[in-house]
C-alpha positions as CSV (number, residue, x, y, z in Angstrom):
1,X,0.0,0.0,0.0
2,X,2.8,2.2,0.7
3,X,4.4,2.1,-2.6
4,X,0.9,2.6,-4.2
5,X,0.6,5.5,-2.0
6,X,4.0,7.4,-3.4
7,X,3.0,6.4,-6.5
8,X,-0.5,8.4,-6.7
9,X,1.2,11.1,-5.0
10,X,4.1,11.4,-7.5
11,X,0.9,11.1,-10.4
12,X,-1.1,13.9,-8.4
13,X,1.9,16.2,-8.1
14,X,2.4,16.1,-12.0
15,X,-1.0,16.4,-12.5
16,X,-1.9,19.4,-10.3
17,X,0.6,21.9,-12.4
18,X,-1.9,24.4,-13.5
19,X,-2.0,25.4,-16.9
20,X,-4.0,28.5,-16.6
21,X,-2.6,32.0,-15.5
22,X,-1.5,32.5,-12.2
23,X,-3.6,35.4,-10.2
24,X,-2.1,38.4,-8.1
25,X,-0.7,37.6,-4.9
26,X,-3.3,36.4,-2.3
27,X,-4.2,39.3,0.3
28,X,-2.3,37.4,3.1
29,X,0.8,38.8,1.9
30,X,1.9,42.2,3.3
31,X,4.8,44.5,2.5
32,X,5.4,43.1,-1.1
33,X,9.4,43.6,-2.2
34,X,9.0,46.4,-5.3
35,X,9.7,45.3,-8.4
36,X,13.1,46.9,-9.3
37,X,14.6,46.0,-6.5
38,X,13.7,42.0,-7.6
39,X,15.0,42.4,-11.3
40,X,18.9,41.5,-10.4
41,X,17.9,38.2,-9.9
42,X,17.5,37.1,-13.7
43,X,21.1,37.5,-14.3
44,X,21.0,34.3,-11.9
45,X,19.1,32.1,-14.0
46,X,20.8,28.4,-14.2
47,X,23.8,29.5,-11.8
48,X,24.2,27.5,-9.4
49,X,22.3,28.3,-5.8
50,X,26.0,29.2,-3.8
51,X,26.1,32.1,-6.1
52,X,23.0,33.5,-5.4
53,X,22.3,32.7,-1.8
54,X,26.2,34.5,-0.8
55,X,25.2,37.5,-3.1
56,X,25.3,40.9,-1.0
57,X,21.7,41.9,-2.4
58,X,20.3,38.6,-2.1
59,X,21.2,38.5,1.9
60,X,19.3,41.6,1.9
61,X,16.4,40.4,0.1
62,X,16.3,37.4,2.8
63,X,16.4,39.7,6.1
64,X,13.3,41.0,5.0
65,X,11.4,37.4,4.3
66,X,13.1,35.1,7.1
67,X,11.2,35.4,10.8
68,X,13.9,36.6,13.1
69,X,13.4,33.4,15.0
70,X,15.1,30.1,17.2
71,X,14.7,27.4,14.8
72,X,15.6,23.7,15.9
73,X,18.1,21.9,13.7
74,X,20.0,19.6,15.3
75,X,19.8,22.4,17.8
76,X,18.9,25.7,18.8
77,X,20.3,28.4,15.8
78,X,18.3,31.4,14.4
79,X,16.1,30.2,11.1
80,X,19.1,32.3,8.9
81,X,21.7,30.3,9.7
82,X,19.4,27.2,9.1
83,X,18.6,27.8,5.5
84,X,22.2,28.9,4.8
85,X,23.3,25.9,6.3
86,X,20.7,24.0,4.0
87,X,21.9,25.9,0.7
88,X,25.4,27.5,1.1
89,X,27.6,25.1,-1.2
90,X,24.4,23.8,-3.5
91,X,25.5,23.0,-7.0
92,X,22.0,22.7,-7.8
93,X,20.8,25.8,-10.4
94,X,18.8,28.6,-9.6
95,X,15.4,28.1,-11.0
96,X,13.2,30.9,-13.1
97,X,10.0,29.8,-14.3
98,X,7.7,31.8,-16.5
99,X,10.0,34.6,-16.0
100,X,9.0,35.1,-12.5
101,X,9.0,32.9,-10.1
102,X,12.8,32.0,-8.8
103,X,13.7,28.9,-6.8
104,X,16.9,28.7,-4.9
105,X,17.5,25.3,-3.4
106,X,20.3,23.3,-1.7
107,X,20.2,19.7,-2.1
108,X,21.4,18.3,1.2
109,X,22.0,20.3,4.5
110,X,24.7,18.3,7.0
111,X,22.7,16.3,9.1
112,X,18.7,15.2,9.5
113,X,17.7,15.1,5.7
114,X,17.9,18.9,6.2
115,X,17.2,20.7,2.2
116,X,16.5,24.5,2.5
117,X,15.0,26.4,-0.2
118,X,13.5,30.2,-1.0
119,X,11.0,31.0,-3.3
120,X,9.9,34.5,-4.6
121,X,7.8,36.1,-7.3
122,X,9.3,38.8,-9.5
123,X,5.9,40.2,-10.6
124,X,3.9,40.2,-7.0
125,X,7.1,41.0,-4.8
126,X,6.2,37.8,-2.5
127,X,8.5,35.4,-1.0
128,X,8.9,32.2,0.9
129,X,11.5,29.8,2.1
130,X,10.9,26.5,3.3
131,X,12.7,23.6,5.2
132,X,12.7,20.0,5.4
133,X,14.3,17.6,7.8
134,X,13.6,14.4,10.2
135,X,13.6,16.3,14.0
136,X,14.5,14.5,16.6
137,X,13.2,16.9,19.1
138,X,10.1,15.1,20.0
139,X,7.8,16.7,17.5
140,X,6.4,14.7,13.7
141,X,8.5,13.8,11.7
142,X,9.8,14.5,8.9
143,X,9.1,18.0,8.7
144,X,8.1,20.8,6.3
145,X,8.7,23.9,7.5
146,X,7.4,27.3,5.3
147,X,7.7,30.7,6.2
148,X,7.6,34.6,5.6
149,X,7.9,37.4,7.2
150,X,4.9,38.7,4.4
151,X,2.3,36.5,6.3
152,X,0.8,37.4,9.5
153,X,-2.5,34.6,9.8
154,X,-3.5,32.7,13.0
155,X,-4.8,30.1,10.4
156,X,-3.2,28.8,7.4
157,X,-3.8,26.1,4.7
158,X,-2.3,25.1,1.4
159,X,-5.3,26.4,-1.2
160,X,-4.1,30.0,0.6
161,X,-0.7,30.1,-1.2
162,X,0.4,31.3,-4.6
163,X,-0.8,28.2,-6.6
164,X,2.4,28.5,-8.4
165,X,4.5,27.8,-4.9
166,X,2.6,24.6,-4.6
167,X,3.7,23.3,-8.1
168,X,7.2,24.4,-7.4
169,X,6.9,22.9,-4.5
170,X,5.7,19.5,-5.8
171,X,8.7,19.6,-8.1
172,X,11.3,19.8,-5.3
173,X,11.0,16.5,-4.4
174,X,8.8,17.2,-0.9
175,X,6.3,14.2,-0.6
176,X,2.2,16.2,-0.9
177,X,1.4,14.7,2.4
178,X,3.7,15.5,5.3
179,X,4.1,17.4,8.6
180,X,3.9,21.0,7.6
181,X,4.2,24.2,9.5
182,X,4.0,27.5,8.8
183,X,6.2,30.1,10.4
184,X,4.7,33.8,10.1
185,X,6.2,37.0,10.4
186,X,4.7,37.1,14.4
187,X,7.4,34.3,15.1
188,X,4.8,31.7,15.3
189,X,4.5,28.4,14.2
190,X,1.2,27.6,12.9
191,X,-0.2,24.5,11.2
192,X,-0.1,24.6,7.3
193,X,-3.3,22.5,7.1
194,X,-3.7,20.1,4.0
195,X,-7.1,21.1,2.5
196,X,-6.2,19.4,-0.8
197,X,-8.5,16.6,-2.0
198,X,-6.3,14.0,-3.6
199,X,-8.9,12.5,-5.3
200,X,-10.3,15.6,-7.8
201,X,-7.6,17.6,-9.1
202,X,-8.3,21.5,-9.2
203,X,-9.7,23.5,-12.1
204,X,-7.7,24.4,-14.3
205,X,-5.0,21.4,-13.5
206,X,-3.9,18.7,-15.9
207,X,-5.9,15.4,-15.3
208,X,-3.6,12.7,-14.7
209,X,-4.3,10.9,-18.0
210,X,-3.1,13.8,-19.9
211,X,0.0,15.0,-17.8
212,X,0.7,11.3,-18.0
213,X,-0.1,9.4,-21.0
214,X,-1.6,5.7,-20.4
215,X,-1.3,6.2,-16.8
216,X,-4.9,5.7,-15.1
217,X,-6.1,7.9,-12.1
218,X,-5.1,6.2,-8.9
219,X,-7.7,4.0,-7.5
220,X,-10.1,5.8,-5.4
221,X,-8.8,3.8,-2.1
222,X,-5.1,5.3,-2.6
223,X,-6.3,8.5,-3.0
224,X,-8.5,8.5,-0.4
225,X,-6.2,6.7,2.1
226,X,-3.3,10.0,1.0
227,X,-6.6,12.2,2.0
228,X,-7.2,10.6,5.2
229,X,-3.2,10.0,6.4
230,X,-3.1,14.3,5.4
231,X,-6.3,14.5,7.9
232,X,-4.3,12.4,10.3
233,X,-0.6,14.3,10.0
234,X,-2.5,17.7,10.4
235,X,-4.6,16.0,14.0
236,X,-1.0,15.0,15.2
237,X,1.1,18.2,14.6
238,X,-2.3,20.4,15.6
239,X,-1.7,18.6,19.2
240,X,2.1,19.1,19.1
241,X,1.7,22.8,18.5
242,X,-1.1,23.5,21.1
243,X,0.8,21.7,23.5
244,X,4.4,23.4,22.6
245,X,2.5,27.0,22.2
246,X,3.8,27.4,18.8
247,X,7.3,28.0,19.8
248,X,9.4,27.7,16.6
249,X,12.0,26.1,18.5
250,X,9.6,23.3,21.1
251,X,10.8,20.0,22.1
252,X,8.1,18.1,23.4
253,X,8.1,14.4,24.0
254,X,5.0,13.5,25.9
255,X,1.9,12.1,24.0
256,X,-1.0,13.7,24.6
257,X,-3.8,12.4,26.7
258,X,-6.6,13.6,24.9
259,X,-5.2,12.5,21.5
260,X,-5.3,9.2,22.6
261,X,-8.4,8.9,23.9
262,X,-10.3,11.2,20.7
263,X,-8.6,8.8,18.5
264,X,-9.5,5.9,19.9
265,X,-13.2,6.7,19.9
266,X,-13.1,8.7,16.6
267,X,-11.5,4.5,15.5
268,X,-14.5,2.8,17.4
269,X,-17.2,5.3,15.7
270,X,-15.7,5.0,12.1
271,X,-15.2,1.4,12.3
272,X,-19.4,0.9,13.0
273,X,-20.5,2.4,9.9
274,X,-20.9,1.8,6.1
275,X,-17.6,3.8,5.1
276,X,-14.6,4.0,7.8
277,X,-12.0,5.9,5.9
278,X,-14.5,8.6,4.9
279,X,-15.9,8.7,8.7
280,X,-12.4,9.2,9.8
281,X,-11.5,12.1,7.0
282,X,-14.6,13.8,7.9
283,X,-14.4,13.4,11.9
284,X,-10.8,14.1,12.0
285,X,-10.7,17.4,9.8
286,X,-13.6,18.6,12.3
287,X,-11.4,17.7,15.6
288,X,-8.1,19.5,13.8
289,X,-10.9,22.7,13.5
290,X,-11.5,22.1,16.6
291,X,-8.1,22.6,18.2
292,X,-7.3,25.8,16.2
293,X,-10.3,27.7,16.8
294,X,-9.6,26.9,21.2
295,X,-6.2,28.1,20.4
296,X,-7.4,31.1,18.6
297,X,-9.7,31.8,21.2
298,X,-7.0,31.5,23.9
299,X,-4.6,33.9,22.4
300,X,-5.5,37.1,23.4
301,X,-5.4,35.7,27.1
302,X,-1.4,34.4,26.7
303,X,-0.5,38.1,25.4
304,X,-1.7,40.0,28.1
């Protein structure tokens, strides 16, 4: 099943490339980079990422989309000297796609799986970076970790960024269902919530078929088993963050008591009626709502 699995997903990914224009930046973005000051980068196209990432006006581009942040790597080091760690020394060529969007990418960081990469668009003066590694800190692993310093939200899923992030994304070789955080520009790690349905690709996306020729859709119980282990990862690290107050640097090793227990009768429940899986998607999604609007609702009260 688990091969079946990665299989559909690396189907889905292919398929979900949208081949319709890209819209402006969503509104969660603030403080967009101008324009001119975004136009040195083309002279980067194909060179490889160690150029661009020691490159005096690149570093300054960064300071203003990296969260001035702890970030857990092994151990405690500010989020900077994580992605530089992640990238400084990467052969692998910086990426510009439709003449906008720019990927810088290392391929291995020293230690944990670690790859570090940073995202921007040219024309909407947005930009992300993102991290992946296997923590050993206690908290789901392995790990993607995306952030900017542009993005302010309490609440945050995938269908909420650029579209063409996702495909580039997809591309980088980051499995579509995994742990995934989001750290915003209020130094907070928040849940980056799968709200992708595996089995009906978007409008506007590339069915399967046609991205792939003679390759079927996936089976309806593979893509419905990636939808309910997404529903499952986001229960898990929804738990971790509630119970690590969405430090960007937690270790926390205990298991929760009340995870447990939910899961356990959310198992019992599901396993009564005509379609499990789809009980468990559905129940599971609800209980990860749950937990973010208590934590919302608890906020103002840790500030004061």
């Amino acid at each position: 099943m688990v091969s079946r699995i990665l299989a559909a997903a690396a189907i889905l990914s292919g398929a979900l490339v949208s081949q319709t224009p890209q819209p402006s930046a969503p509104a969660i973005f603030q403080n967009p980079i101008p324009r001119d000051q975004l136009q040195f980068l083309n002279q980067f196209d194909g060179a490889p990422s160690n150029d661009l990432i020691n490159n005096k006006q690149f570093r300054k581009l960064l300071r203003g989309v990296l969260p001035d942040c702890v970030f857990h790597y092994g151990w405690d080091m500010p989020l900077s000297a994580a992605i530089d760690k992640a990238i400084k020394g990467s052969p692998l060529p910086v990426r510009i796609r439709a003449g906008r969007y720019v990927m810088v990418a290392g391929r291995m960081g020293p230690w944990l799986g670690g790859r570090g990469f940073v995202w921007m668009d040219m024309q909407d003066g947005i930009a992300l970076g993102g991290f992946y590694f296997h923590p050993t800190n206690g908290e789901p692993t392995p790990a993607l970790n995306i952030f900017s310093k542009q993005v302010k939200e309490d609440t945050l899923a995938m269908s909420q960024l650029p579209a063409a992030f996702a495909e580039d994304l997809w591309q980088s070789r980051v499995r579509p269902v995994v742990t995934r955080y989001f750290i915003t520009g209020d130094k907070r790690k928040i849940l980056l919530e799968h709200d992708e349905d595996y089995c009906t690709p978007p409008a506007g996306a590339i069915p399967p078929g046609a991205a792939l020729p003679g390759t079927p859709m996936p089976p309806l119980a593979v893509c419905q088993q990636m939808n309910a282990d997404a529903a499952d990862i986001d229960l898990i690290a929804a738990y971790y963050l509630e119970q690590t107050n969405h430090a960007t640097n937690a270790t926390a090793w205990m298991i929760d008591p009340d995870a447990t227990a939910w899961i356990q009768a959310r198992n019992n429940t599901c396993a009564a009626g005509p379609n499990p899986l789809g009980c468990r998607i559905v129940m599971t999604r609800e209980r990860v709502h749950l937990i973010l609007r208590r934590r919302i609702a608890l906020r103002p009260l840790v500030h004061r």
